[in-house]
C-alpha positions in Angstrom: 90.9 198.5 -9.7 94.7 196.9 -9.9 96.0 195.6 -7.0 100.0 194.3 -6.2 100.1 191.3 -3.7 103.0 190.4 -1.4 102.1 187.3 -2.7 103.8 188.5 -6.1 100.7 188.8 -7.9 99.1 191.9 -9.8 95.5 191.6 -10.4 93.4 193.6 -12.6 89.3 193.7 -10.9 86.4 195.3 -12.3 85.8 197.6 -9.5 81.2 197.2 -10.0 81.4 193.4 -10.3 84.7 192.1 -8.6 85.5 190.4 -11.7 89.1 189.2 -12.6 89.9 190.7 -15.5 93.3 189.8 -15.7 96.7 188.8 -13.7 100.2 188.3 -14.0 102.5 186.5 -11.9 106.6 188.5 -11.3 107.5 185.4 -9.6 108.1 184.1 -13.6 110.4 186.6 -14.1 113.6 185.5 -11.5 113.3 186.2 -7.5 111.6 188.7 -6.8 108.6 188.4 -4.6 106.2 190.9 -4.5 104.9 194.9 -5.3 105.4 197.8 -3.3 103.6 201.4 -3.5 101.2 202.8 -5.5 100.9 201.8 -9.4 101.1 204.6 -11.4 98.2 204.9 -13.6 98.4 206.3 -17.2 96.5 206.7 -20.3 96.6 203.1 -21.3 99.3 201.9 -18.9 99.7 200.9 -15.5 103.2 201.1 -14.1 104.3 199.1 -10.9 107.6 198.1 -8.9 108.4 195.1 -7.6 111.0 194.4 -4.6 113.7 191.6 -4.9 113.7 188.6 -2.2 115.7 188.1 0.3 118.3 185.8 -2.1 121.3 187.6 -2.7 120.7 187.4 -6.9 117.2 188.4 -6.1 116.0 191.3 -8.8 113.3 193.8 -8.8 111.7 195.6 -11.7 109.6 198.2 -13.0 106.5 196.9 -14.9 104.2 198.8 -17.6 101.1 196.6 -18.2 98.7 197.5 -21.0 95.6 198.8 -18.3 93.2 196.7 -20.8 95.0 193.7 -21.4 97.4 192.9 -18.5 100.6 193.0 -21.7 103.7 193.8 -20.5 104.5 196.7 -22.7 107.9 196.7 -20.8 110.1 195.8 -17.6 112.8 197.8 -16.6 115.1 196.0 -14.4 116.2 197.1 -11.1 117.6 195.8 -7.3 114.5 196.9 -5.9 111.8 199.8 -6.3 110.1 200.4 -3.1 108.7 204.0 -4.1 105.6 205.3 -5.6 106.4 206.0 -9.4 106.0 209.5 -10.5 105.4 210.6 -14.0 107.1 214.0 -15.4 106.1 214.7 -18.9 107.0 211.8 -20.9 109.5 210.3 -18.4 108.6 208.4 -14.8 111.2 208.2 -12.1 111.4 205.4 -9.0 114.2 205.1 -6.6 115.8 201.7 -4.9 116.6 200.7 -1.2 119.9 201.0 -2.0 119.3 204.9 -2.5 119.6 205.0 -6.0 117.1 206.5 -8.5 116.3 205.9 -12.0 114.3 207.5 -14.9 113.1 205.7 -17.8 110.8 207.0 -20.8 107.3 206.4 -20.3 106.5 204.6 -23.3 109.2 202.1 -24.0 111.3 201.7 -20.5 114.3 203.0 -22.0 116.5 204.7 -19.7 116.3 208.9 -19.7 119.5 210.8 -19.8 118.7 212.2 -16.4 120.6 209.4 -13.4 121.1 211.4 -10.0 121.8 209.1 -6.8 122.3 210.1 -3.1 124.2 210.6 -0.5 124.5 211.3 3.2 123.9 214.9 2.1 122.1 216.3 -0.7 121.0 214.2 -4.0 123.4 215.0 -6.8 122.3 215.0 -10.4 123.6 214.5 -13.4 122.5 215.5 -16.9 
């Protein structure tokens, strides 16, 4: 079971026990303060935003944690990244409160070629 805190934890629990079987604090990693939707869970990663502070250099980022371990395999920063991350072959995609999205490759956080953002009116991509 993985679980984001607004505390800014993430917590790895063996759902038949209630062990801890691992954790990792974002607060390490600048202001940002805690996790927001669901993680996305993979084959052997688990893929999570965070959300910024309320400082004005506050960050946010997308984290890919080893689902055995608790590694960080990668971070991919960002302002903020509110959504649920979605997966699309090898690539995942996550938008901001500042209405911009992002897409990154699955497997090393490496941005995609694929950046659209948004508008008042329809989202406008570009390849």
């Amino acid at each position: 079971m993985f679980i984001g805190s607004c505390a800014g934890n993430f917590y790895a629990i063996n759902k038949t026990t209630g062990e801890l079987l691992w954790s990792y604090d974002i607060r390490k990693d600048g202001k940002q303060q805690s996790f927001h939707g669901d993680p996305l869970v993979t084959g052997d990663l688990i893929l999570i935003g965070t959300d910024r502070s309320c400082d004005p250099e506050g960050i946010g980022h997308v984290y890919a944690f080893e689902r055995d371990t608790g590694k960080v395999r990668w971070k991919y920063r960002s302002t903020s990244v509110p959504t649920d991350i979605i997966q699309i072959d090898s690539s995942v995609y996550f938008g901001s409160f500042q209405e911009q999205w992002s897409s990154v490759l699955l497997r090393s956080g490496l941005p995609y070629a694929l950046q659209f953002c948004c508008s008042s009116s329809l989202p406008l991509f570009f390849l």
